[in-house]
C-alpha positions as CSV (number, residue, x, y, z in Angstrom):
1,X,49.8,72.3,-63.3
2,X,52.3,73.5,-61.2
3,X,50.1,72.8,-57.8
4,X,49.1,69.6,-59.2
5,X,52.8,68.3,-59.8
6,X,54.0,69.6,-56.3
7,X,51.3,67.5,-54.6
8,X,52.3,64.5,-56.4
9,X,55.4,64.5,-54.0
10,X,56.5,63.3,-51.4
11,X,59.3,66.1,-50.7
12,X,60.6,68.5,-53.4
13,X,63.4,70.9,-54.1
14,X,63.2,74.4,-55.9
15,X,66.5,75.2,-58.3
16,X,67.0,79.2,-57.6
17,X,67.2,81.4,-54.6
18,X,66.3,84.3,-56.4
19,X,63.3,86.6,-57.0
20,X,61.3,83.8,-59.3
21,X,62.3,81.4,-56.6
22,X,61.0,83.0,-53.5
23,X,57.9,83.8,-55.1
24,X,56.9,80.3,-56.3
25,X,58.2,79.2,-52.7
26,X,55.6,81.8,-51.4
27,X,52.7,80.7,-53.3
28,X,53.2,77.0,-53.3
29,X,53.1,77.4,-49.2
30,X,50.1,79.7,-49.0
31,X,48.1,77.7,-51.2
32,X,49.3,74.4,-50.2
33,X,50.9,74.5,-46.8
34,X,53.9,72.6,-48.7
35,X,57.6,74.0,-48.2
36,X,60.8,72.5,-50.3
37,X,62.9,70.2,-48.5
38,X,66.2,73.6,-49.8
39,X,66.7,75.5,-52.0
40,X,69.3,74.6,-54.9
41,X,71.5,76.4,-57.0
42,X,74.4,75.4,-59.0
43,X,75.4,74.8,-62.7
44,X,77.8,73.1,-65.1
45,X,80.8,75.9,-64.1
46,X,79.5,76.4,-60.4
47,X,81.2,73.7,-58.2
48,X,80.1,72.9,-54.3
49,X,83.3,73.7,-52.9
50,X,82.7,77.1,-54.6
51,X,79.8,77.8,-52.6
52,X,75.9,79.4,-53.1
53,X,77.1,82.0,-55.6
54,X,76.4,84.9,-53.6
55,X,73.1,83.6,-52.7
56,X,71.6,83.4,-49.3
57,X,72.9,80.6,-46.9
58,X,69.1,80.3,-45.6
59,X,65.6,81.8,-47.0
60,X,63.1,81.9,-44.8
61,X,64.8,78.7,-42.6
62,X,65.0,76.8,-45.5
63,X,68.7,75.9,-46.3
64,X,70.4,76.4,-49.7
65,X,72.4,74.0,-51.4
66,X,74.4,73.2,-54.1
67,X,73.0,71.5,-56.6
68,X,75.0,68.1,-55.6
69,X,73.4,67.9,-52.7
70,X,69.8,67.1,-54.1
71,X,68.9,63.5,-54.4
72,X,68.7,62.3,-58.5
73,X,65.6,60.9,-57.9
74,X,64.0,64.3,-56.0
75,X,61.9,66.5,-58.1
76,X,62.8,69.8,-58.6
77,X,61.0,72.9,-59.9
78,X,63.3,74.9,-61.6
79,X,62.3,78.4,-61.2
80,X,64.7,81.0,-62.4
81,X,64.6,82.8,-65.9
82,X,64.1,81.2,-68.9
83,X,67.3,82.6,-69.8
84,X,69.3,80.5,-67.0
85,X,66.7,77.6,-67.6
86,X,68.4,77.3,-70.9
87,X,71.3,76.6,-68.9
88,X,70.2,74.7,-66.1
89,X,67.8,72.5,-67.9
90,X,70.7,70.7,-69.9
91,X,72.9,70.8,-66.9
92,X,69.9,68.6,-65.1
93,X,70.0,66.0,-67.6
94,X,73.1,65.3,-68.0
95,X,74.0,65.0,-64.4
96,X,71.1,62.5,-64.3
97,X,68.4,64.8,-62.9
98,X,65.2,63.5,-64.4
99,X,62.3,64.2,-62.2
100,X,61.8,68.1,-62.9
101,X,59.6,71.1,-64.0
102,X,60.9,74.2,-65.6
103,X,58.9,76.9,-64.3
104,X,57.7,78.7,-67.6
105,X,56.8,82.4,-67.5
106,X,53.1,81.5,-68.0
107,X,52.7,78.6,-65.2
108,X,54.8,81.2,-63.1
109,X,52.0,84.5,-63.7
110,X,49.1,81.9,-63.4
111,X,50.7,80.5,-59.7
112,X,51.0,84.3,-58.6
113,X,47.7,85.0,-59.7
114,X,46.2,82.3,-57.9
115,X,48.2,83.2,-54.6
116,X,47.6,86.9,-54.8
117,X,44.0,86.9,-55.5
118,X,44.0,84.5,-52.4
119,X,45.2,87.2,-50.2
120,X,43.7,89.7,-52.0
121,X,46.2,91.7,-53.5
122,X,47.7,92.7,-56.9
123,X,44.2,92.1,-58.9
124,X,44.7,90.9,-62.8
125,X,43.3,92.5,-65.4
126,X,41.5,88.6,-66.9
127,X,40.1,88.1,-63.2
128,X,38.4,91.6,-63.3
129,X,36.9,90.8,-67.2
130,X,36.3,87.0,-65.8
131,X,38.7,85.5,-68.1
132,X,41.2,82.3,-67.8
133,X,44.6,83.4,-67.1
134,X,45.1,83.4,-71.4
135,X,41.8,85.2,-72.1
136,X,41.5,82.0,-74.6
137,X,37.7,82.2,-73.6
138,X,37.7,85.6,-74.5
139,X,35.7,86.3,-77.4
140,X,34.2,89.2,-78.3
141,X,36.3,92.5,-78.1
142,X,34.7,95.7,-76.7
143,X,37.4,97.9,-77.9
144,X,40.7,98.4,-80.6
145,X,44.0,100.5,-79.8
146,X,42.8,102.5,-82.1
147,X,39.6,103.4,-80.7
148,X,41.4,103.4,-77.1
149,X,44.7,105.5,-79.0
150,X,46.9,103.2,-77.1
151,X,50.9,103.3,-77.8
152,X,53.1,100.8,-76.0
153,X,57.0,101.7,-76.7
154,X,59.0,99.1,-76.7
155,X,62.1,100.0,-75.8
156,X,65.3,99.5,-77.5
157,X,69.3,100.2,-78.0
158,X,72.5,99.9,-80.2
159,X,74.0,97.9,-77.9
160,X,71.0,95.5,-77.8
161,X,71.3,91.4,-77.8
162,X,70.4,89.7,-80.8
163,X,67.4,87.1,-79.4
164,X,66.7,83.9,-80.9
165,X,63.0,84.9,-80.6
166,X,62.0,87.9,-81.5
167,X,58.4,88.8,-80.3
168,X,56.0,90.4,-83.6
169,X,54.7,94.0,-82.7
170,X,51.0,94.6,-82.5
171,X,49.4,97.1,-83.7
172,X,49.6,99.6,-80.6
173,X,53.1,98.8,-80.2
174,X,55.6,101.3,-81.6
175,X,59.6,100.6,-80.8
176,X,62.2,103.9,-79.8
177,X,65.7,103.6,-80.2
178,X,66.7,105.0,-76.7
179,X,70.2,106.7,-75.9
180,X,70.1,107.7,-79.7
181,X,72.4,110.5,-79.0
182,X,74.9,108.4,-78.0
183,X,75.4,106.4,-80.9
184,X,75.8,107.3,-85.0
185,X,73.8,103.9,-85.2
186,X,70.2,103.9,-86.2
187,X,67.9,101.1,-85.4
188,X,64.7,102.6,-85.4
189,X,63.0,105.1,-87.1
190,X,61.2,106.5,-83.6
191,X,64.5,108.3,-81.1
192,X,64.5,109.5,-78.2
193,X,66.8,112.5,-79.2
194,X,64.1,114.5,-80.8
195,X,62.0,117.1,-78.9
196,X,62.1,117.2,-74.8
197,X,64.4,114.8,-73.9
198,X,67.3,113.8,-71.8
199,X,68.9,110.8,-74.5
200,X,72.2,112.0,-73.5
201,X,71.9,110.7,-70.2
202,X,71.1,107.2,-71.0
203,X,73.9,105.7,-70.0
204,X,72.6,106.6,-66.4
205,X,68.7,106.0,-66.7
206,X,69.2,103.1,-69.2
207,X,65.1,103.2,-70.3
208,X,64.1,105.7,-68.7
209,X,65.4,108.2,-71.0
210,X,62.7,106.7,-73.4
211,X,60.1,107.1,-70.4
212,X,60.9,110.9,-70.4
213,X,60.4,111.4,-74.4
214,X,57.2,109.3,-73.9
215,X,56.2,111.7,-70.9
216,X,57.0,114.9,-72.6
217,X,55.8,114.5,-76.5
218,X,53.8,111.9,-76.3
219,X,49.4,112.9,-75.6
220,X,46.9,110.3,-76.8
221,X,44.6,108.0,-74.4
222,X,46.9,105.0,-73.0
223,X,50.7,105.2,-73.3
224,X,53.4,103.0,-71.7
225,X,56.8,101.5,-72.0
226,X,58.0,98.2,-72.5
227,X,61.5,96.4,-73.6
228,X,63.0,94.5,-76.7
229,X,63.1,91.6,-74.5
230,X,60.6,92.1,-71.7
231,X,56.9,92.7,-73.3
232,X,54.0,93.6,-70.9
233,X,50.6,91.5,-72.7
234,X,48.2,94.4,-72.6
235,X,45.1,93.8,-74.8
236,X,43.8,96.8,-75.6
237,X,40.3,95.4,-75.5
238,X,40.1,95.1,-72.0
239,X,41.0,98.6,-71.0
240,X,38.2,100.3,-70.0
241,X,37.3,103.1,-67.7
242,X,37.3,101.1,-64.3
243,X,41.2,100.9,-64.9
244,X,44.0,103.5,-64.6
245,X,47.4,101.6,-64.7
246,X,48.3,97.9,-66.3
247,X,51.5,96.7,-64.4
248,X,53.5,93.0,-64.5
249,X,53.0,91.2,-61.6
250,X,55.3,92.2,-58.9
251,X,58.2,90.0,-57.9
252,X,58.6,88.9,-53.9
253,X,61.8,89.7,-52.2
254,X,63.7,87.8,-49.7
255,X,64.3,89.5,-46.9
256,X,63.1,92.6,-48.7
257,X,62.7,95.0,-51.7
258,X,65.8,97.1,-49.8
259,X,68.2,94.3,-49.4
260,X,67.2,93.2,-53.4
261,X,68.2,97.1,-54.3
262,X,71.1,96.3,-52.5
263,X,72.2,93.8,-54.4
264,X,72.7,95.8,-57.4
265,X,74.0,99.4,-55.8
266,X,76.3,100.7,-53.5
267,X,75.5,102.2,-50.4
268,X,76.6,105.3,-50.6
269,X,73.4,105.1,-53.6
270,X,71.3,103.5,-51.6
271,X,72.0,106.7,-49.1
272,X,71.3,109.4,-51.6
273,X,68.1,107.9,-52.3
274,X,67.3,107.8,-49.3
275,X,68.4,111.9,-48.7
276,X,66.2,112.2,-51.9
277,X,63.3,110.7,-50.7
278,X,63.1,112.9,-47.3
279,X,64.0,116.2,-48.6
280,X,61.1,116.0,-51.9
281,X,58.9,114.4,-49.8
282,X,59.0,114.6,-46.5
283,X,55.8,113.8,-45.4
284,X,55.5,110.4,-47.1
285,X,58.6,109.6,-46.5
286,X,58.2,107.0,-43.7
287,X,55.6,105.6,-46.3
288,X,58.1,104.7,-48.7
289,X,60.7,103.1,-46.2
290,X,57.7,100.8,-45.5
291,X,58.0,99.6,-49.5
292,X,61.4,99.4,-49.1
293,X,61.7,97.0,-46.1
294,X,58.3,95.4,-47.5
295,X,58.6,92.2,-49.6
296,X,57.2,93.5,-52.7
297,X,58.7,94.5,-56.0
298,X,57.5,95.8,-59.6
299,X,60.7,95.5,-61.9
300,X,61.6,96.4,-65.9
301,X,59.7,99.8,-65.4
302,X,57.4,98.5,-67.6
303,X,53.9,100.3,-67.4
304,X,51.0,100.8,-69.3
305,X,48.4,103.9,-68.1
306,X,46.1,106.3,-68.9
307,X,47.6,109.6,-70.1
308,X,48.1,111.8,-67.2
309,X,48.4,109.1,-64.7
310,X,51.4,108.3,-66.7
311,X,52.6,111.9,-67.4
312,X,51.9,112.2,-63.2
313,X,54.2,109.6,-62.2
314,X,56.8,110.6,-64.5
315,X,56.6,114.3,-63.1
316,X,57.0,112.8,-59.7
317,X,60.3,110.1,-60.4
318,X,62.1,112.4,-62.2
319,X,62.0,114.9,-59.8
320,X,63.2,112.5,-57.0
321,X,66.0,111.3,-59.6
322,X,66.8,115.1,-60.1
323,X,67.9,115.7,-56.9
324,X,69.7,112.6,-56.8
325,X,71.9,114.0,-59.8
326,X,73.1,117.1,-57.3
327,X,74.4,114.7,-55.5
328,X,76.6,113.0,-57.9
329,X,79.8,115.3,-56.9
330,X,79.9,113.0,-53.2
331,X,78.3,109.7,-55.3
332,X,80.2,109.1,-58.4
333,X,78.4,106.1,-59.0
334,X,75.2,108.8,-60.0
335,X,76.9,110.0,-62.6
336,X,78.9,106.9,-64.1
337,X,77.4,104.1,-63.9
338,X,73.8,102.7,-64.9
339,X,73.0,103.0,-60.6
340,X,69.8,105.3,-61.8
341,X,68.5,102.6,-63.9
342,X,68.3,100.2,-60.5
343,X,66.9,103.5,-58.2
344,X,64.2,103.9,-61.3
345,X,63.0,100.5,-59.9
346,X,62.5,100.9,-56.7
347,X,60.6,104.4,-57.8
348,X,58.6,102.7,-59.4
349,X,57.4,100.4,-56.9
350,X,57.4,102.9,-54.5
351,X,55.1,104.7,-56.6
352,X,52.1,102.4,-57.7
353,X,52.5,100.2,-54.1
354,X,52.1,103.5,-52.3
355,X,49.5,104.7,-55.0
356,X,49.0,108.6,-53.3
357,X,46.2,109.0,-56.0
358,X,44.1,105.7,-55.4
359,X,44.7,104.6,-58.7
360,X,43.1,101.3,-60.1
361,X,45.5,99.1,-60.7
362,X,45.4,95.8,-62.4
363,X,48.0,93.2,-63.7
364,X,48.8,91.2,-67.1
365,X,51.8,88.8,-68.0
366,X,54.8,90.1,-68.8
367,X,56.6,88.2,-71.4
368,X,61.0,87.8,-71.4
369,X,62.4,87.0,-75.1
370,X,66.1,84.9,-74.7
């Protein structure tokens, strides 16, 4: 739909300069040779003479504007969050912007399919079964959660948003209250205080103190985490043995994965991992500064795996991240702020893009309650 729509114009604009932005930008140009007229950004409290926002003055030679600068008449695909979609959307309309798509988290995983199986990268998990991007033609299943023991934890915490839509829980999916230690609040029977685990530290690792329960009480066939808010769509029925880890589709970075990590840290954190990386790894370490300057991004830490491949790449992030807590005398940032949560990130991607172990790796739609 979205290809169809952007061929339809004569020129077009795309509202966001983010992540989602770049990566629709991407696609739309590999598959159709089309580029935007800009970029646009902008909303009800953000006015021109206040400028991009923090955004980039120019992606890829394209030029970013404020939203003021974009004809009425022009369409636009609006491709941020649905979160600032709720936002924008109404902001369109009543500034007499008519002529528009919202990018929707399903049109936006079925346009990255479609570009990444065209360059032959990032696989899905429906291509490999033969499936429609919404297995809707999927009829027959070869295998429960049960019979796979498959247990997705979805991730959640006292201090939590209330969402105006919150997602039902299958049967495989099990939620865990994560930082339980810090708070006298319950708000799920499963914690992440109980047995091995590092709950006291969640201010620092945010989910990832959840990822470490999961690693170190947790044995059965599949196991992953996912969010309150952020689901990954595994169907249990198409896990089979030619698969080893279900991830999201990763995200495209403009200029890269490093200046995106950037965005969120300071440097002196972007320096310690950095130290990290060299002194536990050594030998791969020019590999992973490839990642890093590379355009490619997994986010959420959401991932779904068989049980040692999980239990594997835990062993291996938390050993990285360990070091990095020696250093939190000369980095304060380590130890007070959520900085480990946004290094846990770029672990992650460094982890399953590098893939040491020659995993098989497939992708499903992730899913983002508001």
């Amino acid at each position: 739909m979205v290809l169809d729509e952007i061929q339809k114009q004569d020129s077009f604009a795309i509202y966001g300069a983010q992540v989602i932005a770049f990566g629709a930008y991407t696609a739309i140009n590999g598959l159709t040779g089309r580029k935007p007229d800009f970029f646009v950004v902008g909303s009800r409290d953000a006015k021109p003479q206040e400028g991009l926002n923090g955004n980039l003055e120019v992606i890829d030679g394209i030029e970013v504007c404020h939203i003021d600068a974009c004809p009425k008449d022009m369409f636009i695909l609006v491709a941020v969050t649905e979160l600032v979609q709720k936002e924008v959307i109404p902001f369109l309309k009543d500034n007499g912007y008519t002529n528009f798509l919202a990018l929707t988290q399903y049109e936006e995983h079925v346009l990255m399919s479609k570009y990444y199986e065209n360059i032959g990268r990032f696989p899905t998990l429906e291509a490999l079964r033969g499936l429609s991007p919404d297995c809707s033609d999927w009829t027959k299943a070869r295998a429960s959660a049960r019979e796979l023991d498959l247990r997705m934890y979805e991730v959640c915490n006292h201090r939590d948003s209330i969402l105006s839509s919150k997602p039902s829980l299958k049967e495989y999916e099990y939620p865990i209250q994560a930082g339980a230690a810090l708070s006298d609040k319950e708000i799920t029977e499963l914690k992440d205080n109980t047995g091995d685990n590092i709950s006291l530290k969640n201010r620092q690792y945010c989910e990832m103190t959840a990822s470490y329960w999961v690693w170190k009480n947790i044995k059965c066939g599949w196991k992953g985490i996912e969010h309150y808010r952020r689901h990954l769509l595994v169907r249990p029925e198409l896990l089979r043995n030619d698969v080893d880890v279900v991830l999201p589709l990763p995200y495209i970075c403009y200029p890269s994965e490093l200046y995106q990590f950037g965005r969120f840290v300071r440097e002196d954190v972007r320096k310690a991992l950095f130290t990290a990386l060299k002194h536990v790894h050594p030998d791969e370490y020019d590999d992973y500064l490839k990642v890093l300057n590379g355009p490619y991004q997994y986010t959420y830490n959401m991932v779904c795996a068989r049980n040692d491949v999980f239990d594997e790449y835990c062993r291996w992030f938390f050993e990285i991240t360990g070091y990095m807590e020696t250093m939190q005398g000369d980095v304060p940032d380590i130890r007070d702020t959520r900085a480990l949560s946004y290094v846990a990130e770029v672990l992650t991607n460094i982890y399953f893009m590098t893939n040491p172990a020659g995993l098989k790796i497939y992708h499903v739609q992730k899913e983002i309650y508001v």
